[in-house]
C-alpha positions in Angstrom: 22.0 28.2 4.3 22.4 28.5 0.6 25.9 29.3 0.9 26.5 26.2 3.0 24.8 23.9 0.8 26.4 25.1 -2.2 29.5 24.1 -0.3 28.5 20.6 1.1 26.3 19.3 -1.3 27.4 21.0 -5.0 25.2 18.7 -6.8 22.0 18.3 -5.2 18.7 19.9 -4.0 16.6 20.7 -0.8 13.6 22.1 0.4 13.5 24.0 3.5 11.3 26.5 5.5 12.6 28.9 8.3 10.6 30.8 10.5 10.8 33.0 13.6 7.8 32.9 15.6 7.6 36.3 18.0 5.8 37.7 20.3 5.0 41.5 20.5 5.2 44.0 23.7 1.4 44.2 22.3 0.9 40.3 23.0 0.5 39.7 19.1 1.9 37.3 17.6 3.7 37.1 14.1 5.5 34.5 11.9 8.6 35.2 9.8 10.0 32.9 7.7 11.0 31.8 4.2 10.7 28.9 2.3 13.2 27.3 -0.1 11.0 25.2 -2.1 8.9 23.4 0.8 5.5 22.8 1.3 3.8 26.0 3.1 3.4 26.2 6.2 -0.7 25.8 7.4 -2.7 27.8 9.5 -5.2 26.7 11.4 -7.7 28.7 13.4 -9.2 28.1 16.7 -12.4 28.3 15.4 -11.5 25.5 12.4 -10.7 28.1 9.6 -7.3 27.1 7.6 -5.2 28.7 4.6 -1.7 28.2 3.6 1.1 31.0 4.1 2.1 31.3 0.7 4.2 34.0 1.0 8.3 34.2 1.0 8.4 31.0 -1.3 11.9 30.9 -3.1 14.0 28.1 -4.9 15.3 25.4 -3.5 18.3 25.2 -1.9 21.3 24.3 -4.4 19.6 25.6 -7.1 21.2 29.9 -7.2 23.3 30.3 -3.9 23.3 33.9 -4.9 19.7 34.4 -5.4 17.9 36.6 -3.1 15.9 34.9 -1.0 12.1 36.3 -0.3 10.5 36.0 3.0 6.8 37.2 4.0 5.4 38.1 7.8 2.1 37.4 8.8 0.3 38.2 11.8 -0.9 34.8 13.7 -4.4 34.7 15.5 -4.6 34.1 18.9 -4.9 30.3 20.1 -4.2 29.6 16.2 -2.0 26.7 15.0 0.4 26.9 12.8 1.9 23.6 11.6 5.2 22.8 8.9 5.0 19.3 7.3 6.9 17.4 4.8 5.6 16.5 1.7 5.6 12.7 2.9 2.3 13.6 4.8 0.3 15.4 1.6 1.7 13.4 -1.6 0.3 10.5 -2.6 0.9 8.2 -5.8 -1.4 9.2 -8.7 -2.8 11.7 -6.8 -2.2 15.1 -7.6 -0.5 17.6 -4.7 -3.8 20.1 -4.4 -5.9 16.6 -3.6 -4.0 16.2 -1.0 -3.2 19.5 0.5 -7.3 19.9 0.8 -7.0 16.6 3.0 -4.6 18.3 5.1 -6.4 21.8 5.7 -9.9 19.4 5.8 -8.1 17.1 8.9 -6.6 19.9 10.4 -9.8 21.8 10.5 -11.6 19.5 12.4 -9.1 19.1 14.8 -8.7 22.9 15.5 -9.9 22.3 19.4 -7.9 19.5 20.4 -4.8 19.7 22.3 -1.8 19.7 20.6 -0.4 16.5 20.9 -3.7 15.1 20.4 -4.1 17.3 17.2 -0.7 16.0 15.8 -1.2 12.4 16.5 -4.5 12.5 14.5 -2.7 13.9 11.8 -0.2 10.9 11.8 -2.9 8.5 12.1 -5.4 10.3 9.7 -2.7 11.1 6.5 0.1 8.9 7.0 -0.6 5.7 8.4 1.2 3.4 5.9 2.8 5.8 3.8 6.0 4.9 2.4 7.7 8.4 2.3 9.3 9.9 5.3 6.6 12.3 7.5 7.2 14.7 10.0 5.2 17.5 11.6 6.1 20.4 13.7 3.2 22.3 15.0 3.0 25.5 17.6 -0.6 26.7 19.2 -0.4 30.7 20.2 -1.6 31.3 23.9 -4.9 32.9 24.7 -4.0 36.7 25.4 -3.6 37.1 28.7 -4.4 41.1 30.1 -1.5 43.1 30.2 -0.9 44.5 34.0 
């Protein structure tokens, strides 16, 4: 992805995060992915509890095509959320960016339970009902185990 930005955009900048979420033969669950520059992703708990996955954070893209770029694994609790956002939904005016990422893991938190779509659209409606810069969310809830046979 560096290489082809280089290439198609010379002059300019982007943020991106890539993951892979997987499933073991063991039924866990894990998250790999690295992050040029972009918000980290949040995870939420089914029981409410949230941090951010701060790890594999590297420069944007444009900036050092040949610049290694980091990634980080982390192993995802069961009926967990984990949910990538742009930084339309956590940045406001005058505000600085930790004020708002505490109002994303405090919304998100409380929503835990809900269903998915449910838990999104209160997102939308909660952060970003007239904000002026673009939001989107993309959000995946891990199964309950199920027993092996």
């Amino acid at each position: 992805m560096d290489l082809a930005h280089h290439n198609l955009y010379p002059h300019a900048t982007a943020t991106c995060v890539y993951g892979v979420l997987s499933e073991d033969e063991d039924g866990t669950w894990t998250l790999d992915f690295s992050s040029a520059g972009h918000p980290p992703p949040l995870l939420i708990t089914h029981d409410g509890d949230t941090r951010y996955l701060t790890g594999g954070h590297g420069l944007l893209l444009g900036v050092d095509p040949d610049h290694p770029r980091p990634h980080a694994t982390e192993t995802l609790p069961a009926r967990s959320t984990v949910l990538l956002y742009t930084d339309g939904l956590i940045e406001r005016r005058g505000e600085g960016l930790d004020t708002g990422m505490t109002r994303l893991r405090q919304h998100a938190a409380a929503l835990a339970r809900e269903p998915l779509d449910t838990f999104c659209d209160e997102l939308l409606t909660g952060l970003a009902p007239d904000h002026a810069d673009d939001v989107a969310i993309l959000a995946a809830r891990l199964p309950t185990p199920q027993p092996r046979r």
